[in-house]
C-alpha positions as CSV (number, residue, x, y, z in Angstrom):
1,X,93.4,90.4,79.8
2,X,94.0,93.8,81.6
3,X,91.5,95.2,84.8
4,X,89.2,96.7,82.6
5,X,88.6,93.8,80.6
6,X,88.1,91.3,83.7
7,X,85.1,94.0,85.2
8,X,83.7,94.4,81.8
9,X,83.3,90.5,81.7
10,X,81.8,90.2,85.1
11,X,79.5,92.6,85.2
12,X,78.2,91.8,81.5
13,X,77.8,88.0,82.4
14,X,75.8,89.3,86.4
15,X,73.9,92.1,86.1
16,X,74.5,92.4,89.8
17,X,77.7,94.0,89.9
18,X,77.3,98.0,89.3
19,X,80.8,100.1,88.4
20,X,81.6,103.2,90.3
21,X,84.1,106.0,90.5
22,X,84.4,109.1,92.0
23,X,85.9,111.1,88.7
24,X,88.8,108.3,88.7
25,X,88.5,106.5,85.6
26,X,92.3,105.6,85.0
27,X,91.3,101.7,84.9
28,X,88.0,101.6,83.9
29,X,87.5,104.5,81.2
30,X,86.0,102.9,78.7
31,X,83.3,100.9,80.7
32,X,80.4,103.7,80.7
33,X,79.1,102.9,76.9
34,X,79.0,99.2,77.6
35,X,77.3,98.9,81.1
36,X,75.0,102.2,80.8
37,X,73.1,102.8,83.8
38,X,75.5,100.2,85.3
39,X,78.7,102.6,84.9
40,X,77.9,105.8,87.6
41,X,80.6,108.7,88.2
42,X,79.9,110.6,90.9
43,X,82.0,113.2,90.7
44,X,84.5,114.2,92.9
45,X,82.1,112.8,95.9
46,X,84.1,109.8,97.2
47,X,81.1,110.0,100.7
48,X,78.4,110.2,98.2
49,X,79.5,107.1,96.4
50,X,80.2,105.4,99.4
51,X,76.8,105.8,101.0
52,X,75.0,105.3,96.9
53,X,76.8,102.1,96.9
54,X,75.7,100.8,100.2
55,X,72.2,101.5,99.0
56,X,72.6,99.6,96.0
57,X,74.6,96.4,98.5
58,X,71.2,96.7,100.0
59,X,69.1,96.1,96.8
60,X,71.0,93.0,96.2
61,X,73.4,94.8,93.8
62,X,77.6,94.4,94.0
63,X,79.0,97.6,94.0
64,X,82.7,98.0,92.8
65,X,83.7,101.0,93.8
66,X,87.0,103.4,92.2
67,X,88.8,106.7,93.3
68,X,91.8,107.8,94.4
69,X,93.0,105.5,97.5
70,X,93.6,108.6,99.9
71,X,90.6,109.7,99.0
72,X,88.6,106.5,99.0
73,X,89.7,105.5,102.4
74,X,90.2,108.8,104.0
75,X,87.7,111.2,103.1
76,X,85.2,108.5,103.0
77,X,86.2,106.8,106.0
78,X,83.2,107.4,108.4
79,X,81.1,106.3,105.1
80,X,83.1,102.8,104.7
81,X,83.2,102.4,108.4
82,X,79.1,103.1,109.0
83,X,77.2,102.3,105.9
84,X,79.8,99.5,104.6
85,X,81.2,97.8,107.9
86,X,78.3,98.1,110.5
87,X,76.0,96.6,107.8
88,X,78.4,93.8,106.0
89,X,77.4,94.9,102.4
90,X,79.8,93.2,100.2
91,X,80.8,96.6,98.3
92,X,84.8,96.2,96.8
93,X,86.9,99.0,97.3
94,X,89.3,99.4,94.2
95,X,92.0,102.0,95.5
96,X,94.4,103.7,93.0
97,X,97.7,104.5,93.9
98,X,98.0,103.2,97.0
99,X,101.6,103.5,98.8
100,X,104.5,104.0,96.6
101,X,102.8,104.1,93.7
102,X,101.4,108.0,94.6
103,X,105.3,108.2,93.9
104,X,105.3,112.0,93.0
105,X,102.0,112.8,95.3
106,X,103.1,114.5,98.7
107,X,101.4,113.3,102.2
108,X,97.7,114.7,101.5
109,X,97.5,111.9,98.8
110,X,100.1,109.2,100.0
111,X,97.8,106.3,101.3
112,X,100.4,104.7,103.3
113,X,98.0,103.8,106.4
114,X,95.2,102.6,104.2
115,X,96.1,98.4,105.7
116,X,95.6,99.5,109.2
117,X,92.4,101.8,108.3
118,X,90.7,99.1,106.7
119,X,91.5,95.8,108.9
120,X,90.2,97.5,111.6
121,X,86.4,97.7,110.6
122,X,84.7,94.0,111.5
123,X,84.2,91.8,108.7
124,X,86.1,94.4,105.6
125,X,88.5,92.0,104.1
126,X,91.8,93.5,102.6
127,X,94.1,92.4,99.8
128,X,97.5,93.8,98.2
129,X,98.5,91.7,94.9
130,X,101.8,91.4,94.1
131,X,101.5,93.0,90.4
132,X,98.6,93.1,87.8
133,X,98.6,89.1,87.1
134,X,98.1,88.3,90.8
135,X,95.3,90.7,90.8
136,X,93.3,89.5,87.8
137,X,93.8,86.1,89.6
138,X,92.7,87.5,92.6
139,X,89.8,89.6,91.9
140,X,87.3,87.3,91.1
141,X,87.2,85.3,93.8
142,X,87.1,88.8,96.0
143,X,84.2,90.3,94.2
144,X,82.3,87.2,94.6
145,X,82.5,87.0,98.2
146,X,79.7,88.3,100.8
147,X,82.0,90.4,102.9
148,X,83.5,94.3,101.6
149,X,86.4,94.1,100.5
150,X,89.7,96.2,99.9
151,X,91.9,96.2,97.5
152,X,95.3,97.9,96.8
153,X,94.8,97.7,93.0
154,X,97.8,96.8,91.1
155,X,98.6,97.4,87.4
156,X,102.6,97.0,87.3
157,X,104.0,93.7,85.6
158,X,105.0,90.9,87.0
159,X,108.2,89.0,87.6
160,X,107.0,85.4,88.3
161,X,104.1,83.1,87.3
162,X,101.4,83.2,90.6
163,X,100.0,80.2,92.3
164,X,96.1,80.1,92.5
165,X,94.2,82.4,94.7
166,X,92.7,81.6,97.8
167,X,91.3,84.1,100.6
168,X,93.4,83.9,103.7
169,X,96.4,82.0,102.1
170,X,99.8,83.4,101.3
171,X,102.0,82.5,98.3
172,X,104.8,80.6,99.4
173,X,107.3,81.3,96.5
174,X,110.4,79.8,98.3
175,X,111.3,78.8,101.6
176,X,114.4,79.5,103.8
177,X,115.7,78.6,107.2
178,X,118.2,81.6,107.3
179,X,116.1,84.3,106.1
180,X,112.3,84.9,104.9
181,X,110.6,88.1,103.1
182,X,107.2,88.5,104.4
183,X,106.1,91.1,101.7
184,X,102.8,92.5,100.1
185,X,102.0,94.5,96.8
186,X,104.5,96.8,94.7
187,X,107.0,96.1,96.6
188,X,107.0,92.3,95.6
189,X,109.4,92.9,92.6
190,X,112.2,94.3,95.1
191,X,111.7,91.6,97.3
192,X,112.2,88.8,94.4
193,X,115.2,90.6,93.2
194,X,116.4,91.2,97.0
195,X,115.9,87.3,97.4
196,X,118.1,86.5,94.4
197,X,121.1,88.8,96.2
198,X,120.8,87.1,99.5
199,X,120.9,83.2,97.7
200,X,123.9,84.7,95.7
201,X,125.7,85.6,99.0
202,X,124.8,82.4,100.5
203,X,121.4,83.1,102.8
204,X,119.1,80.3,102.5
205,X,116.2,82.8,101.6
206,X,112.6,82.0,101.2
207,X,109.7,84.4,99.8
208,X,106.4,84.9,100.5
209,X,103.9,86.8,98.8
210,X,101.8,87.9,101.9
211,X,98.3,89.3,98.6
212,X,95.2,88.7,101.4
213,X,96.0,90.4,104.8
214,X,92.8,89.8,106.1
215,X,92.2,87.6,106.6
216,X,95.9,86.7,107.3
217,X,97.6,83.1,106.5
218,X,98.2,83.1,110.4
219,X,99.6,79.0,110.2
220,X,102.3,80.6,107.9
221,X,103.4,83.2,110.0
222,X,103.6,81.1,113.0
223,X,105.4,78.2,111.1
224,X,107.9,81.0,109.4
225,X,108.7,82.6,112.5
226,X,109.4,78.8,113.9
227,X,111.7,77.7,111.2
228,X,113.7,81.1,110.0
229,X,116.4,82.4,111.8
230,X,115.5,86.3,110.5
231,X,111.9,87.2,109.4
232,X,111.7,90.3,107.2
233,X,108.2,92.5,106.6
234,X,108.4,94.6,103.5
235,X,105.6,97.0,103.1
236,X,105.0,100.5,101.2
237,X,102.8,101.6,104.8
238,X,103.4,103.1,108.4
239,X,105.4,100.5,110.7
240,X,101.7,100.7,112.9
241,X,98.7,98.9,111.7
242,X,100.1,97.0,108.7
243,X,102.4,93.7,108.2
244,X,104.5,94.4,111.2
245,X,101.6,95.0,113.6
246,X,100.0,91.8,112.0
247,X,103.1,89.7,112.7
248,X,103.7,91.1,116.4
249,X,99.4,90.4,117.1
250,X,100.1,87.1,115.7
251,X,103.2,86.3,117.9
252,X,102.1,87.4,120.9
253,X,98.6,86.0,120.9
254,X,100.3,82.4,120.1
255,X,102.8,83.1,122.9
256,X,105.8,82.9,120.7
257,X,108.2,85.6,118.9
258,X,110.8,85.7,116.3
259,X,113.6,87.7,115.0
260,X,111.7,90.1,112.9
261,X,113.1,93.3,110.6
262,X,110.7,95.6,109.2
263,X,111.1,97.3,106.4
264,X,107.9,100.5,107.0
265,X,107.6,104.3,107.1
266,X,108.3,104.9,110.7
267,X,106.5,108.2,111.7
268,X,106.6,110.4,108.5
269,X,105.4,110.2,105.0
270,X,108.0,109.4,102.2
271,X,109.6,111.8,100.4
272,X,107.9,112.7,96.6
273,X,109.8,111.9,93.5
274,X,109.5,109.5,90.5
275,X,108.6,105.9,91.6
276,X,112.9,105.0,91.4
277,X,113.9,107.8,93.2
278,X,111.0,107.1,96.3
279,X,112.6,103.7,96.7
280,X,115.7,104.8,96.7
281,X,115.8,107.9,99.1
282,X,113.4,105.7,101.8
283,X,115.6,102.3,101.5
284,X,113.4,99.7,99.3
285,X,115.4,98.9,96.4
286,X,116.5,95.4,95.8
287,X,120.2,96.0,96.9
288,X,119.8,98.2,99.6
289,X,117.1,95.4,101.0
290,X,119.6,92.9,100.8
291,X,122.8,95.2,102.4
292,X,120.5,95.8,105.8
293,X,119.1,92.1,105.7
294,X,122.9,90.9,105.4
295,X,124.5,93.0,108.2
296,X,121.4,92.2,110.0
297,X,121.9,88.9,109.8
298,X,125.4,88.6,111.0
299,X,125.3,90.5,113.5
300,X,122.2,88.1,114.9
301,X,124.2,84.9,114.3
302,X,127.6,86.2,115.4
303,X,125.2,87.0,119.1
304,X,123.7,83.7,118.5
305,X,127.5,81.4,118.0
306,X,130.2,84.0,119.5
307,X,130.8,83.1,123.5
308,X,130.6,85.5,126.5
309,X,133.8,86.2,128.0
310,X,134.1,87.4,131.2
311,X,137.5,89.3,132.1
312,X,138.6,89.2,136.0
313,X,139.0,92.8,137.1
C-alpha cells in the first residue's frame, strides 16, 4: 500500500471524495484514468483550486487537494483562510515537500512556517506523520473528518511499527524522566536514532511522536513537562508558531513551565543542499542531536545538584 493506492481506494469506494492538484502529480499520477471527472489538475493555479474545491465542499463533495506545500499554503493562503476556514468545508490539504524535504529548494519554496500558517485559521486541523506508514495510518481517519485539514505528506520509510491513529493524541514511543523528544514528521528518524545515543550514554530518554498538532495531545505535554527533567522539541519549522510555540501556549496557559530545548530555524531559512547535507549544516542529525541534548543536560543538573558558595571578601 503506497499514497496513491490508499486515495484510489477511497475515492473508488465514496464517490464523494474528488482528487485535485495544481500540476503536482508526484503522488498521485496515475489517478486521472481511474477517477475521470473525479481527477481535476488545475494547472499551476494553486488560488483557483483552492476556491474550485471549496465549491465542490459546498456541494457535499470531499475535496483532497495536492501542490507544492509553499505554494499550497502561501500563494493560496487568503484562499485557505476565506473560502476553507471561514466556512468549515472539510477540504484536505496534501502539501509536498514540506520542511526539509524541499532539501535542494532555496527560501521561495522552503515551507518551514507552514504549522504556524495553518493552526492559526479556526477549526483547520493540522498533522505531520512521522514517515509514509504513519501517514497511510493516519489518513483515513483525517479525510473522513468534517473539519479541513493539513497535512505535511510523508513518503520516507519508516524506522518503527506505529501505534493506531487517533486525532489529538501523540505516540508515546518511550518514556523518560531524564530526557524526552517532543518531535513531529521527517525528522522522527533522527530523533529515534538520537534516543538510542542518549540510552547508550545513560539518559533515561523517552520519545514521542508528536503526528496531530492540532489539535494537540495537551495532557501529554503537561504530564511530560511534569515528569522529565529536559524536554526537547524537534521540528523541520521557524522556532515561532510551531512545536515550541505550542509547548510555551501550553505551559503558560496551565501556569506551569519546564526545561525545554528547541531544536527550530531561528530567524532564516536553511541552507539548500541534498537532504544529508541540510541536516548536517543546520544541526539535525542524530549525533549532533544527542551532543547538544547531553551537554545540555549536564550543565542543567550540575545547576540543579552543585551548591552556592559564597566567598567572604
Amino acid at each position: 500500500m503506497n499514497y496513491q493506492e490508499l486515495i484510489k481506494q477511497t475515492a473508488l469506494a465514496d464517490e464523494r471524495y474528488v482528487v485535485m492538484t495544481a500540476e503536482n502529480r508526484a503522488v498521485i499520477r496515475d489517478l486521472p484514468p481511474i477517477l475521470g471527472h473525479r481527477f481535476i489538475d488545475t494547472g499551476i493555479t494553486e488560488q483557483n483550486m483552492i476556491g474550485m474545491a471549496a465549491g465542490l465542499a459546498l456541494r457535499g463533495r470531499i475535496p483532497v487537494c495536492h501542490a507544492l506545500a509553499t505554494f499550497l499554503i502561501y500563494r493560496a493562503y487568503e484562499f485557505v483562510r476565506t473560502d476553507v476556514g471561514i466556512a468549515h468545508l472539510p477540504v484536505k490539504l496534501s502539501s509536498w515537500i514540506a520542511g526539509f524535504l524541499s532539501d535542494g529548494n532555496g527560501p521561495t519554496h522552503q515551507a518551514i512556517e507552514d504549522v504556524a500558517l495553518m493552526r492559526t485559521i479556526p477549526g483547520m486541523t493540522v498533522f505531520c506523520p512521522a514517515d509514509e506508514n504513519d501517514m497511510l495510518a493516519m489518513l483515513p481517519e483525517i479525510w473522513a473528518s468534517a473539519h479541513p485539514a493539513y497535512v505535511r505528506l510523508n513518503t520516507r520509510p519508516g524506522v518503527i511499527k506505529h501505534e493506531p491513529f487517533k486525532t489529538g493524541k501523540a505516540e508515546v514511543i518511550s518514556e523518560g524522566e531524564d530526557v524526552t523528544l517532543l518531535v513531529y514528521g521527517m525528522l522522527f528518524e533522527q530523533a529515534y536514532k538520537a534516543k538510542e545515543i542518549l540510552e547508550s550514554q545513560g539518559l533515561k530518554t523517552g520519545l514521542v511522536n508528536m503526528r496531530s498538532l492540532k489539535p494537540v495531545d495537551e495532557e501529554l505535554i503537561l504530564k511530560v513537562s511534569a515528569t522529565s527533567k529536559l524536554v526537547v522539541t524537534i521540528e523541520d519549522h521557524f522556532l515561532t508558531g510551531g512545536l515550541y510555540s505550542i509547548i510555551a501556549e501550553i505551559l503558560l496557559k496551565n501556569r506551569t513551565t519546564a526545561n525545554v530545548l528547541p531544536f527550530a530555524l531561528n530567524e532564516r531559512w536553511f541552507r539548500p543542499g541534498l537532504l544529508s547535507e541540510v541536516l548536517n549544516y543546520e544541526g539535525f542529525t542524530a549525533p549532533q542531536l544527542a551532543e547538544k541534548i547531553t551537554t545540555t543536560f549536564k550543565e542543567q543538573n550540575k545547576l540543579a545538584v552543585e551548591p552556592a558558595f559564597i566567598t567572604a571578601g
